[in-house]
C-alpha positions in Angstrom: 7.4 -24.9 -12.8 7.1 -21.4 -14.1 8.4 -21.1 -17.9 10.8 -18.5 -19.0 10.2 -14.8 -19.3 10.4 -13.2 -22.6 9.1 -9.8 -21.9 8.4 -7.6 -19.5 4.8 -8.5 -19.5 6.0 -12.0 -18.7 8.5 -11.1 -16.2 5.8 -9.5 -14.0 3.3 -12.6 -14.2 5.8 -14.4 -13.5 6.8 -12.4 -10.6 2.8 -12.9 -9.4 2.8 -16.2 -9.8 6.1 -16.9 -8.1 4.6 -14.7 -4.9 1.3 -16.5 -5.2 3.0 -19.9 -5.3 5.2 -19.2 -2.7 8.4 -20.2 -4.4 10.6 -18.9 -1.8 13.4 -20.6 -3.5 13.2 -18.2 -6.4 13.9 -15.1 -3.9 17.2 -14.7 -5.5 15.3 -13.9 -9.3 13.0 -11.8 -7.4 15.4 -9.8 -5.8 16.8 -8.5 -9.4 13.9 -7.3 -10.1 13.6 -5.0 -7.3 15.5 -2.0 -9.0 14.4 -2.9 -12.4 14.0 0.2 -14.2 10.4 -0.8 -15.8 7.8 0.4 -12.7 5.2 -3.1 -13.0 8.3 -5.1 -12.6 9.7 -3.4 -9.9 6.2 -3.6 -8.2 5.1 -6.8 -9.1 8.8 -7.7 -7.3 8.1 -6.0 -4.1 4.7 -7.4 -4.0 6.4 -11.5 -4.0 8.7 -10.1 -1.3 6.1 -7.5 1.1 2.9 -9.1 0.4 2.8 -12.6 -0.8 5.8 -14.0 1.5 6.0 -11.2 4.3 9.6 -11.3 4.4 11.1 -9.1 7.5 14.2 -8.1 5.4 12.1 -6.2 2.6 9.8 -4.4 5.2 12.3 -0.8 5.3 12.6 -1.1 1.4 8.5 -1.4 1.1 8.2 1.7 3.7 11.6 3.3 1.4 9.4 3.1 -1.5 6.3 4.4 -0.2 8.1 7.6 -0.1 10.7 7.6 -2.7 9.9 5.6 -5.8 8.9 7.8 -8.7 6.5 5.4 -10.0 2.9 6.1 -8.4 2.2 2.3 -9.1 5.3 1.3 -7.1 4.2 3.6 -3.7 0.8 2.4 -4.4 2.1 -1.4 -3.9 4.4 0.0 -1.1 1.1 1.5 0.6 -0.8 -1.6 0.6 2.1 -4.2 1.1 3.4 -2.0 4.7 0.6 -3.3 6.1 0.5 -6.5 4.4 3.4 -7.5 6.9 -0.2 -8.2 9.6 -1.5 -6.3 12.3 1.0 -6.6 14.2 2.8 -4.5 12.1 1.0 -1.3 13.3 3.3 1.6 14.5 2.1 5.1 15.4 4.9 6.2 12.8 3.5 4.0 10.2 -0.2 4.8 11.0 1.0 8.9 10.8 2.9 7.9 7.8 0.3 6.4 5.6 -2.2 9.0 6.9 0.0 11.9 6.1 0.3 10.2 2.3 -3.9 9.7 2.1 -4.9 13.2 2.6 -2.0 14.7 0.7 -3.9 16.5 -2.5 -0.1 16.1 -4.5 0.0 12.6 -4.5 -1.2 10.4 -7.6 -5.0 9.1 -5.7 -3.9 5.6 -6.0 -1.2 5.7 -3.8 -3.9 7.9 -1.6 -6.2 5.6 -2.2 -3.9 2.8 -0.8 -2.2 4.5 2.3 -5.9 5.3 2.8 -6.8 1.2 3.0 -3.6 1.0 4.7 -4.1 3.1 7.6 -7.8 1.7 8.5 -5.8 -2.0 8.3 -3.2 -1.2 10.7 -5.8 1.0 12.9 -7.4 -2.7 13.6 -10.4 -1.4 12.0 -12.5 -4.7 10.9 -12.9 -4.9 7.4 -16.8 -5.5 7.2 -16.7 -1.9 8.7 -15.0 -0.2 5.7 -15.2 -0.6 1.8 -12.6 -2.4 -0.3 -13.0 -0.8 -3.3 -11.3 2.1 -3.6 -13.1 5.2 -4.1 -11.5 6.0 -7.7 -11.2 7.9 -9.6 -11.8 11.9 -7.9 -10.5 9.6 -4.4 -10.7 13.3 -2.2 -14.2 13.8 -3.1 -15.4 9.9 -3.0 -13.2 8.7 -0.1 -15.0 8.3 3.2 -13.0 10.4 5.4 -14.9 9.8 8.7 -13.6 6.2 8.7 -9.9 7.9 8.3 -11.4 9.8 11.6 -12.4 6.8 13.2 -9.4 4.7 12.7 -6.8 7.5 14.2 -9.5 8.0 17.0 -9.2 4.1 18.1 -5.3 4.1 18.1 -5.1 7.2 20.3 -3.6 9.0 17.7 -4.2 13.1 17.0 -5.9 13.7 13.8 -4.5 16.2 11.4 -6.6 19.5 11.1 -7.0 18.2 6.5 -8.3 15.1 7.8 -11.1 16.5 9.8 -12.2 19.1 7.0 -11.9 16.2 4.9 -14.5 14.3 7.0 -16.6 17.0 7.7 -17.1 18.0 3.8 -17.8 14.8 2.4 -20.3 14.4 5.6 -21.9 17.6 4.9 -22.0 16.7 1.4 
């Protein structure tokens, strides 16, 4: 049994551990939480419902707040928890999507850093064949492009012309 929540710090444990548990039966708490105005709530709420419990409903409002939250820590969740849904989850949209968000130089570099883990998940990409730590912080510089490349390259999919200066900089680095 999880306790009360007193604070927001306690609200979002508790919002962890109610994912991690799987305490489906809690879904209606959760789901308040999903617009709260505090950003590690509303994240630590979309991660119970995207990541930790893969629910189908909550899939449009992960790939809505990828886009459109204004909290960098919420599209960062939304990044990661897109493709948290499996791989079958992959889409060419989705693969473009998180692609487009990775090499974009105006977005915050964890939410690049995450659309960049992302997009090498859904591409099928093993895991033993790309890092997990994110290359943070100065992510343009450190990220490792080529696998970015790689992964588009093995879904058929055409690789934006930023991508491919991106790889061939940091390989010529």
């Amino acid at each position: 049994m999880i306790p009360e929540a007193e604070t927001l710090d306690d609200i979002h444990d508790q919002l962890i551990d109610v994912g991690k548990q799987q305490l489906r039966e809690r879904l209606p708490w959760v789901v308040t939480h999903l617009d709260h105005p505090t950003d590690f709530v509303r994240a630590a709420a979309l991660r119970a419902v995207a990541f930790y419990w893969r629910l189908p409903d909550f899939r449009a409002m992960a790939r809505a707040r990828f886009t459109d939250d204004p909290s960098p820590e919420v599209r960062a969740v939304a990044a990661s928890r897109r493709v948290g849904y499996g791989y079958l989850a992959y889409s060419a949209e989705e693969m473009t999507t998180l692609v487009s968000k990775a090499i974009d130089p105006n977005e915050d570099d964890s939410v690049r850093a995450a659309a960049f883990s992302g997009a090498l998940v859904a591409s099928h990409v093993p895991r033993h064949d790309y890092p997990m730590a994110r290359a943070l912080p100065d992510f343009e510089a450190r990220a490792p492009w080529g696998l970015l490349v790689d992964a588009l390259t093995r879904v058929d999919l055409a690789v934006p012309p930023r991508l491919r200066s991106l790889a061939e900089a940091r390989h010529g680095a």
